[in-house]
DSSP file (Angstrom, degrees, kcal/mol; ACC not computed):
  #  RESIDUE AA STRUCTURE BP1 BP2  ACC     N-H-->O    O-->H-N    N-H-->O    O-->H-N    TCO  KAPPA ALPHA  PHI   PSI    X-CA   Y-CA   Z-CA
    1    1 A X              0   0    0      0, 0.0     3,-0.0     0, 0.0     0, 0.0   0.000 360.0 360.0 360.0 132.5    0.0    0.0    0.0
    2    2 A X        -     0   0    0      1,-0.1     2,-0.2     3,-0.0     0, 0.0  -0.438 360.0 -98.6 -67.6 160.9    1.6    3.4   -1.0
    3    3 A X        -     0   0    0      2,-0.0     2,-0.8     4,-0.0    -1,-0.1  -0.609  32.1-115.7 -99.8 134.4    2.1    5.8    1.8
    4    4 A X    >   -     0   0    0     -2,-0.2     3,-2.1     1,-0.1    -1,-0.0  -0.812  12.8-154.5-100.8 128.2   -0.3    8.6    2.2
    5    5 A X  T 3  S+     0   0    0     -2,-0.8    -1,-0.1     1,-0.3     4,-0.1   0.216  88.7  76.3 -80.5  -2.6    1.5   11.8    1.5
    6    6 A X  T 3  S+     0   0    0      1,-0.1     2,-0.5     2,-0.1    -1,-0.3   0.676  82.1  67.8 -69.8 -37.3   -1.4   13.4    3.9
    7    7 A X  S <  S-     0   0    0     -3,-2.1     2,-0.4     0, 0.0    -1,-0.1  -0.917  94.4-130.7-105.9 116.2    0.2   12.1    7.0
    8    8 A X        -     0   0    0     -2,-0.5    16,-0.1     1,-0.1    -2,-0.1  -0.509  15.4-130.4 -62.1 117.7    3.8   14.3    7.4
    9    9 A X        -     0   0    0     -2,-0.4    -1,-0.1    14,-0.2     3,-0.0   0.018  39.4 -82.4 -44.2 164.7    6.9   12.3    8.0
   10   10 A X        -     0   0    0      1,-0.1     2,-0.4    12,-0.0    13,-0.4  -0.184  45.9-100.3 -65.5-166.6    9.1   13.4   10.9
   11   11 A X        -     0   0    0     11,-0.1     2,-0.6    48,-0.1    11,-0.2  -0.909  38.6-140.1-120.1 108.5   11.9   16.6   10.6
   12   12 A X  B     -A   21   0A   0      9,-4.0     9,-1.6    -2,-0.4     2,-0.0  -0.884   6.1-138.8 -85.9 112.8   14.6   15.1   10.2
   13   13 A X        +     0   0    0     -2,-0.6     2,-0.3     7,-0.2     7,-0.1  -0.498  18.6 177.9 -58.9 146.2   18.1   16.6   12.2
   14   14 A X     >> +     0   0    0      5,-0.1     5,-2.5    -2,-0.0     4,-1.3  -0.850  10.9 169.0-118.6  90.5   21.1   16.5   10.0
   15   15 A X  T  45S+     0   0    0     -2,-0.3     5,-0.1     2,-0.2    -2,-0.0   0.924  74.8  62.3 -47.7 -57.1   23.7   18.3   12.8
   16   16 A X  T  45S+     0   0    0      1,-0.3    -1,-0.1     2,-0.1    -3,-0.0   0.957 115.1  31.3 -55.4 -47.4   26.8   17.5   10.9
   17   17 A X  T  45S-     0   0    0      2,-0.1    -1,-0.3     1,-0.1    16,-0.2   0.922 112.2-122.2 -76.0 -26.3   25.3   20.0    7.7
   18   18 A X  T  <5S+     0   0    0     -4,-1.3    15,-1.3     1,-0.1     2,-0.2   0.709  74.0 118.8  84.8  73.6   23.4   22.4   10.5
   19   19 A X  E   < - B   0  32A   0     -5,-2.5     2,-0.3    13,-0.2    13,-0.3  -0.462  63.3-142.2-168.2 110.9   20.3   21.7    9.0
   20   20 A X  E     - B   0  31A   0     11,-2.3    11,-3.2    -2,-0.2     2,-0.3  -0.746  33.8-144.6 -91.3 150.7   16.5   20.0    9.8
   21   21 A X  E     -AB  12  30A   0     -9,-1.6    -9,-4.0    -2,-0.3     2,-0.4  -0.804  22.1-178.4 -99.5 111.3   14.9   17.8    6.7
   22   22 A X  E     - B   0  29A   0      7,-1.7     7,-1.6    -2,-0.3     2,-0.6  -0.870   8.1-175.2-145.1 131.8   11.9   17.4    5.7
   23   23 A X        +     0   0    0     -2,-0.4     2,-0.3   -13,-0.4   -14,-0.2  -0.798  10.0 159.4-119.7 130.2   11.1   15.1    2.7
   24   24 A X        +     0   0    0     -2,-0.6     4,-0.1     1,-0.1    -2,-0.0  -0.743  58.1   4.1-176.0 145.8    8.1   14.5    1.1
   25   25 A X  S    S-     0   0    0     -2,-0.3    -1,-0.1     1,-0.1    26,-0.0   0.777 133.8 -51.4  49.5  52.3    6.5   13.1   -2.5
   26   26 A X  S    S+     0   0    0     -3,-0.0    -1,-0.1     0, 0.0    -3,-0.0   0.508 122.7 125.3  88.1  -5.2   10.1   12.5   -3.5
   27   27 A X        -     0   0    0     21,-0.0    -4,-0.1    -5,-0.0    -2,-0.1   0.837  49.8-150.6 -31.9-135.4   10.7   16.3   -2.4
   28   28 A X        +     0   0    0     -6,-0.6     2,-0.2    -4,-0.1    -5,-0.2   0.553  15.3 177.5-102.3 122.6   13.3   17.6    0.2
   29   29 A X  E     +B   22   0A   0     -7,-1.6    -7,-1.7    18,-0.1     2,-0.4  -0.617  10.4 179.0 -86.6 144.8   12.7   20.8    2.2
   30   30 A X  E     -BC  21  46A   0     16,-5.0    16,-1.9    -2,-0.2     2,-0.3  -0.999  29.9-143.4-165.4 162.0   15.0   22.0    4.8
   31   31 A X  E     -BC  20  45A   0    -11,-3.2   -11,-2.3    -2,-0.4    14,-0.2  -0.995  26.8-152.6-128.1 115.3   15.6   24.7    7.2
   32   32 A X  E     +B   19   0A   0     12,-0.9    12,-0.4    -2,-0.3     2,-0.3  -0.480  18.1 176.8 -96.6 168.5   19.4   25.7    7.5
   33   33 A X        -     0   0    0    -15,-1.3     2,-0.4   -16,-0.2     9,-0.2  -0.975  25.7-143.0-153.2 154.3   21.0   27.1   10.6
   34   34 A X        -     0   0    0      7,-3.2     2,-0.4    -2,-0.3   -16,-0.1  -0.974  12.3-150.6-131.1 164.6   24.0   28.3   12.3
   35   35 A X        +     0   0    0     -2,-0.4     2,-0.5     5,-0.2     5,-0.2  -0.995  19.2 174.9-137.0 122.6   24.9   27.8   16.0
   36   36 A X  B >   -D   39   0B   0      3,-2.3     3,-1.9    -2,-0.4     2,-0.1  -0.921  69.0 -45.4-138.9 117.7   27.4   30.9   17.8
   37   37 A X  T 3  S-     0   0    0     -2,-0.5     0, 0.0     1,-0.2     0, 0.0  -0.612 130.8 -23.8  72.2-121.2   28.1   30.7   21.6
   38   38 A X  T 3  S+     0   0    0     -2,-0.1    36,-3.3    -3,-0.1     2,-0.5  -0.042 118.8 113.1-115.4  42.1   24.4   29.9   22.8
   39   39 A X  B <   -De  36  74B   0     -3,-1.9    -3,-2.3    34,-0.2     2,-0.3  -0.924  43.3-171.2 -91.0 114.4   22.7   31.7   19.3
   40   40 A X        -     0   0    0     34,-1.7    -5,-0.2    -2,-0.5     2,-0.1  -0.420   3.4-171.4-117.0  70.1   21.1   29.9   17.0
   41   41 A X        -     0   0    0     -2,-0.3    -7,-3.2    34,-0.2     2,-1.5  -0.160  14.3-146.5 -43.9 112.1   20.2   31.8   13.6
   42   42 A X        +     0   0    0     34,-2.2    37,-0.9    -9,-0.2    41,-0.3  -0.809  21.8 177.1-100.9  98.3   17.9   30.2   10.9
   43   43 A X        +     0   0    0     -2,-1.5     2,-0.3    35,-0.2    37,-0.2   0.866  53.3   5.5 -58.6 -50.8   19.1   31.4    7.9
   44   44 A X        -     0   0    0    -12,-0.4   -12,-0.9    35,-0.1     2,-0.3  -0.916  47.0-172.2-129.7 155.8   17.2   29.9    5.1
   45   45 A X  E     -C   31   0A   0     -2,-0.3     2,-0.4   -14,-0.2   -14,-0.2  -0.766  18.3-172.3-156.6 118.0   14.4   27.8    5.0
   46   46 A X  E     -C   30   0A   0    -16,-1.9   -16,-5.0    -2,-0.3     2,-0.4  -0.858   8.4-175.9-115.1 145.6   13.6   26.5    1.5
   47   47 A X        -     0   0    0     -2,-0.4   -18,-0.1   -18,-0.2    -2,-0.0  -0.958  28.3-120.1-158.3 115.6   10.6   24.5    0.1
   48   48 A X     >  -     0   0    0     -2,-0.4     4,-1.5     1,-0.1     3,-0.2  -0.115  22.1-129.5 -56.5 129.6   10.1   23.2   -3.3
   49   49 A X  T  4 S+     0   0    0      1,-0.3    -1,-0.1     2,-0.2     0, 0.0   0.637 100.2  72.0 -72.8   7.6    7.3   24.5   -4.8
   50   50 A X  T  4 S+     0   0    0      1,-0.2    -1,-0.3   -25,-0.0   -23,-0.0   0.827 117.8  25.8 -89.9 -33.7    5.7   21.0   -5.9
   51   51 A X  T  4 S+     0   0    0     -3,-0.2     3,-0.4     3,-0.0     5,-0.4   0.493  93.6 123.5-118.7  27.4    5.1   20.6   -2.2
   52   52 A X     <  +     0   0    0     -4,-1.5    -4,-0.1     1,-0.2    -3,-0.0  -0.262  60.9  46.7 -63.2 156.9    4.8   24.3   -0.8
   53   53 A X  S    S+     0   0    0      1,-0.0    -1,-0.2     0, 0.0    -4,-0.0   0.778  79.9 102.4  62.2  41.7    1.5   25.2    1.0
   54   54 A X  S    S-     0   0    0     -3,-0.4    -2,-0.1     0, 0.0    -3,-0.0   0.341  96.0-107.5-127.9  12.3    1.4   22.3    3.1
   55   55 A X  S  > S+     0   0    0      3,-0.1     4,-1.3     2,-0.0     3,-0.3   0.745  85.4 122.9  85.0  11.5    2.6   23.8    6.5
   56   56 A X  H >> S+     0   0    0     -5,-0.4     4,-3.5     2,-0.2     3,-0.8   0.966  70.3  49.5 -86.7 -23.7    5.9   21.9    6.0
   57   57 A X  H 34 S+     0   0    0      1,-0.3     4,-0.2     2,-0.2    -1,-0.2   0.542 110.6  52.6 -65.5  15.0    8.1   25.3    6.3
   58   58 A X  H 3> S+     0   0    0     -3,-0.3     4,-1.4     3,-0.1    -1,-0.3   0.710 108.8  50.2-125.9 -26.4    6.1   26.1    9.5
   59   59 A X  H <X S+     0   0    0     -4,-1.3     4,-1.8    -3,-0.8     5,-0.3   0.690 106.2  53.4 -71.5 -33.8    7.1   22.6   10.8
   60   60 A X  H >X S+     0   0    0     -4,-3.5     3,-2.4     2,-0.2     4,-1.9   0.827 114.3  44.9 -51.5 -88.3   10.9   23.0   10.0
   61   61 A X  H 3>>S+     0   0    0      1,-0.3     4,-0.9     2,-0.3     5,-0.5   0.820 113.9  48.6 -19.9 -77.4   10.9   26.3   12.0
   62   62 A X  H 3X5S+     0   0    0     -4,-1.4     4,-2.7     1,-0.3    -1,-0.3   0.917 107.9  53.0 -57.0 -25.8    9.0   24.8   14.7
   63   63 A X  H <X5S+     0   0    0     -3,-2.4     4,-2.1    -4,-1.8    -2,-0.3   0.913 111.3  44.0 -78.8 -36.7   11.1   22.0   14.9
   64   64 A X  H >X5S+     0   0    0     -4,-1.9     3,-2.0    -5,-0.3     4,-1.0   0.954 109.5  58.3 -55.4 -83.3   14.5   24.2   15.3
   65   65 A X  H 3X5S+     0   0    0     -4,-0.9     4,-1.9     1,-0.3    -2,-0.2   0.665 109.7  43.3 -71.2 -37.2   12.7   26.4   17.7
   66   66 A X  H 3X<S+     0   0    0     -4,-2.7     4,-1.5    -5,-0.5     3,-0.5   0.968 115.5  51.1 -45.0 -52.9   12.1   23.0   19.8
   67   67 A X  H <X S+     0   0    0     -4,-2.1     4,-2.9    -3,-2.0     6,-0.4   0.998 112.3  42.1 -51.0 -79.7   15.6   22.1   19.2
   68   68 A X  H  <>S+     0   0    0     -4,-1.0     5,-5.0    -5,-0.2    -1,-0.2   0.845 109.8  56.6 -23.1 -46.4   17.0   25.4   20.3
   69   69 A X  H ><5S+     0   0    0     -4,-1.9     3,-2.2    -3,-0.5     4,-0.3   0.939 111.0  52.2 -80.4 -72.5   14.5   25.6   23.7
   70   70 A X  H 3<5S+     0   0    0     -4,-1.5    -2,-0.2     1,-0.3    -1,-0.2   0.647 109.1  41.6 -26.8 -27.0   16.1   22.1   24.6
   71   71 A X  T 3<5S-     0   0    0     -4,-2.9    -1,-0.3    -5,-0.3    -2,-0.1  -0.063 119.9-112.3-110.9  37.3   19.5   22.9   24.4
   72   72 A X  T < 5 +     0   0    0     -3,-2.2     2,-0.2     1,-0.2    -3,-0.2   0.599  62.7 163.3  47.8  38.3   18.7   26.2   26.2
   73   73 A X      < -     0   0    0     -5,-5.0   -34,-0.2    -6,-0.4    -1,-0.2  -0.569  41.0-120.6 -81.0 139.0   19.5   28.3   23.0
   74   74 A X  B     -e   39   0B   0    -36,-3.3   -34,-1.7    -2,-0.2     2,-0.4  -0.402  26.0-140.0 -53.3 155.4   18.8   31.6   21.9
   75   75 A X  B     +f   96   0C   0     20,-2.7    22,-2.2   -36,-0.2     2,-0.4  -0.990  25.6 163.9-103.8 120.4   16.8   32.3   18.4
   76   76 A X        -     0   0    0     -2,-0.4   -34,-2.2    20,-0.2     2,-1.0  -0.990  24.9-155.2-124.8 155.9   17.5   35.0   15.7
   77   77 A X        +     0   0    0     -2,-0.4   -34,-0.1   -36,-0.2   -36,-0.1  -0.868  20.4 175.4-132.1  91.1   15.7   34.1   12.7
   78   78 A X        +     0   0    0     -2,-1.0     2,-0.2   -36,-0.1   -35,-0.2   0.031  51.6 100.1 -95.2  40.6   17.3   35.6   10.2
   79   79 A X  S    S-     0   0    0    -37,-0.9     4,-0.5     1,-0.2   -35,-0.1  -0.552  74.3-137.1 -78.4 135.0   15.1   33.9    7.6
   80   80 A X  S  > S+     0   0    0     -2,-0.2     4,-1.1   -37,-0.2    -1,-0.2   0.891 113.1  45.5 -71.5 -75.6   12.3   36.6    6.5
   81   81 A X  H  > S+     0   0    0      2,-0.2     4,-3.7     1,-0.2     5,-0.2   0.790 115.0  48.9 -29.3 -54.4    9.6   33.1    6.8
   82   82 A X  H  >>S+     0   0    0      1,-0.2     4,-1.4     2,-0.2     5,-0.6   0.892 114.4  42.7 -55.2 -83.6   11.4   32.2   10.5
   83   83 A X  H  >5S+     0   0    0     -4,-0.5     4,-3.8   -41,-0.3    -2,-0.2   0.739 122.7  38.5 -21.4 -66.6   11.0   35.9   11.7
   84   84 A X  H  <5S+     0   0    0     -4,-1.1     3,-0.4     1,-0.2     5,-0.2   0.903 116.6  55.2 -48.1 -49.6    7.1   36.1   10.1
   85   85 A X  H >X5S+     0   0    0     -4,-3.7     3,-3.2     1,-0.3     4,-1.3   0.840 115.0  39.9  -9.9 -73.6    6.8   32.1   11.4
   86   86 A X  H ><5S+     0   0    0     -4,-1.4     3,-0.7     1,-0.4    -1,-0.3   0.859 109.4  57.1 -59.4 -35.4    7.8   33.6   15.0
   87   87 A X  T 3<<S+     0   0    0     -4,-3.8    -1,-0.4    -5,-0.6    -2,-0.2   0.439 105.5  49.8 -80.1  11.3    5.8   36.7   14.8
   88   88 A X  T <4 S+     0   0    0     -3,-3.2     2,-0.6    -4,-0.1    -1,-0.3   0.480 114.8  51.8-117.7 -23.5    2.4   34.7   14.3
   89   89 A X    <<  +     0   0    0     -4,-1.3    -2,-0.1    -3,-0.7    -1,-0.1  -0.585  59.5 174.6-136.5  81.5    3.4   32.5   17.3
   90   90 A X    >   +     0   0    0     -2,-0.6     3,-4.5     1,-0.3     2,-1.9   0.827  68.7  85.0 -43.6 -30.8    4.4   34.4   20.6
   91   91 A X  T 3  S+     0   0    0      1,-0.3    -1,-0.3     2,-0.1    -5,-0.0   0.152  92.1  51.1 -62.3  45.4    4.7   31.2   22.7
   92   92 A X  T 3  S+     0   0    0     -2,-1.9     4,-0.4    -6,-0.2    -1,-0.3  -0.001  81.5 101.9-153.1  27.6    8.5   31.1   21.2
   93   93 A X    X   +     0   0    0     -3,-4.5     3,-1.9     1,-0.2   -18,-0.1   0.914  68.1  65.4 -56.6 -83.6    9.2   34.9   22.3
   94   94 A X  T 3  S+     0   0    0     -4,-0.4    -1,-0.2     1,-0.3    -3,-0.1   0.639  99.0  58.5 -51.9 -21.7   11.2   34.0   25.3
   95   95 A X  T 3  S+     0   0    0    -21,-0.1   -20,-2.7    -2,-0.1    -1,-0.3   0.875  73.9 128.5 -75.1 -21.7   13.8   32.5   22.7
   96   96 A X  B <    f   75   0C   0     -3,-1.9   -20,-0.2    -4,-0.4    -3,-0.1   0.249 360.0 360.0 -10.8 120.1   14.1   35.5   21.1
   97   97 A X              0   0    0    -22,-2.2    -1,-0.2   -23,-0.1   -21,-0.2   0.464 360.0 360.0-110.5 360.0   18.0   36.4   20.7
């Protein structure tokens, strides 16, 4: 039975590249990052237009900002998407760098 493209796969961490993963219909989407002292800046977050407007760039982003509140990091989202992301969802002020 084929996999229903309805139900999102996890966000995948790739540490070594600084970068969470998120793959789907044959896809890949990703949110890059850089890590200085305890600041953790999301640079880019790119999404393929074949699977754009399915909430996965708002899942990258949420999934760094998890990452980030666990390891007790700051956020600057120097992404324009990360910044709007954050500004639609106050519960991730306090991360705020």
């Amino acid at each position: 039975m084929p996999a229903d493209s309805s139900i999102p796969s996890p966000v995948a961490h790739d540490e070594a590249r600084k970068r969470f993963v998120a793959r789907r219909d044959g896809h890949e989407a990703r949110l890059d990052y850089t890590v200085a002292g305890d600041v953790l800046a999301i640079t880019h977050t790119i999404v393929p237009e074949a699977i754009g407007g399915r909430g996965i760039a708002g899942e990258l982003v949420r999934t760094a900002l998890e990452y980030a509140r666990a390891g007790r990091l700051r956020v600057r989202p120097a992404c324009s998407y990360a910044e709007a992301w954050m500004g639609r969802h106050p519960e991730y002020d306090d991360l705020r760098a």
